[in-house]
Structures are given as C-alpha cells and as structure tokens.
C-alpha positions, 0 to 999 in steps of 0.5 A: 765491816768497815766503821763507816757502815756500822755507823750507817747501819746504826743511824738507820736503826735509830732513825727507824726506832725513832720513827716508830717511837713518833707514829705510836706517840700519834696514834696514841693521840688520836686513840685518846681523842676518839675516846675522848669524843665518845665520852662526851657524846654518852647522853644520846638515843645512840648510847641509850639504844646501844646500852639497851640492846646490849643489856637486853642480849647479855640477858637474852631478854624477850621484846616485852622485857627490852621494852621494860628495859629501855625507860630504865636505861634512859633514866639512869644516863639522865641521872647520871647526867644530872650528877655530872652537871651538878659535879661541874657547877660545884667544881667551878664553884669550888675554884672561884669561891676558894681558889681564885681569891688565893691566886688574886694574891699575888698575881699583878692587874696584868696576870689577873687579866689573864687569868680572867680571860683564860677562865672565860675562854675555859668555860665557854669552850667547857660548856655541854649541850645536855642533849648531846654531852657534846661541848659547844662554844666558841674556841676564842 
C-alpha cells in the first residue's frame, strides 16, 4: 500500500473519529438541556400526578390509599418548592450583601456598570414562575 493511501486512509478515519466525537458532544448537550427543562418544570399537576401513580403502583395502592396519597405528594413538591425559593433569595442575598462590595473594590465605574447590568439580566432571566418552576423573563 503506497504512503499516499495509507495517509488517505488515516484523515478518514480521523475526520470520521472527529465527527463522532462532535455528534456526541451535541447530543450530550441536548441530553443535559431536556434535563435541565424537566428540572425546572418539577412543581406542576404533571409531576404531582406522575409522582402519585408511581408511588401508588410501587405500593400497589387501592384508590382510596392513592387518594390519601395525592394531598401528601402536593404538600411535599410545595414544601420543597417553598425551601427552594428561600435557597435563592438567600443565595442572591448572600452575593449582594457579602460579594459584591468585595468585587466594588476594585472594579472601575465602568466594569461596575457591567457587572451591574450583567446581575440584572441574571435575575430577570432566573426568576421561576411558582406554579410552573418555569423561568420567565426577559433574555436582555
């Protein structure tokens, strides 16, 4: 086999090794952002009922005991959800009150401004619907 070929051969099997390297990159991604958007929609009718009918099958529940079940499973997602609301409000507090005067330091007016803006857009695009768990805003 002639050097010609066997370099030929070689860039295919790179570009082909590249290629799949590429395509499992992006289906990683689109894993990880399907993910990503059932985490932010646990606290709906869906999740409670799904929740609920699985619980109640693991158990082999009868209707009256899914029926006990259900309010329980409710209370528990608003629970968790209250905690987790809370979670944030204290994280944002957290870098305002102690991080931010710290970065104020010795960041220039400019950088400041930046930061600033960049903080705003971050919350505005953070903020979850409590019914939903869905983040609404504006992408600014």
């Amino acid at each position: 086999m002639s050097a010609k070929r066997k370099i030929s051969i070689g860039c295919g099997l790179s570009a082909l090794f590249g290629l799949g390297v590429i395509a499992g990159l992006v289906g990683a991604l689109f894993m990880v952002g399907g993910l990503v958007q059932r985490t932010e929609t646990w606290n709906s009718e869906k999740s409670w009922n799904f929740i609920t009918n699985h619980l109640a099958g693991v158990m082999k529940l009868d209707e009256a005991q899914k029926e006990k079940l259900a309010p329980i499973v409710r209370e528990a997602f608003e629970e968790r959800w209250q905690i987790r609301q809370a979670y944030r409000e204290e994280t944002d507090r957290l870098f305002v009150e102690k991080y931010w005067p710290r970065l104020e330091e010795f960041l220039d007016e400019e950088q400041k401004e930046r930061m600033r803006k960049r903080w705003s857009r971050w919350r505005r695009e953070k903020i979850l619907d409590p019914e939903t768990g869905v983040s609404v805003g504006g992408e600014n």
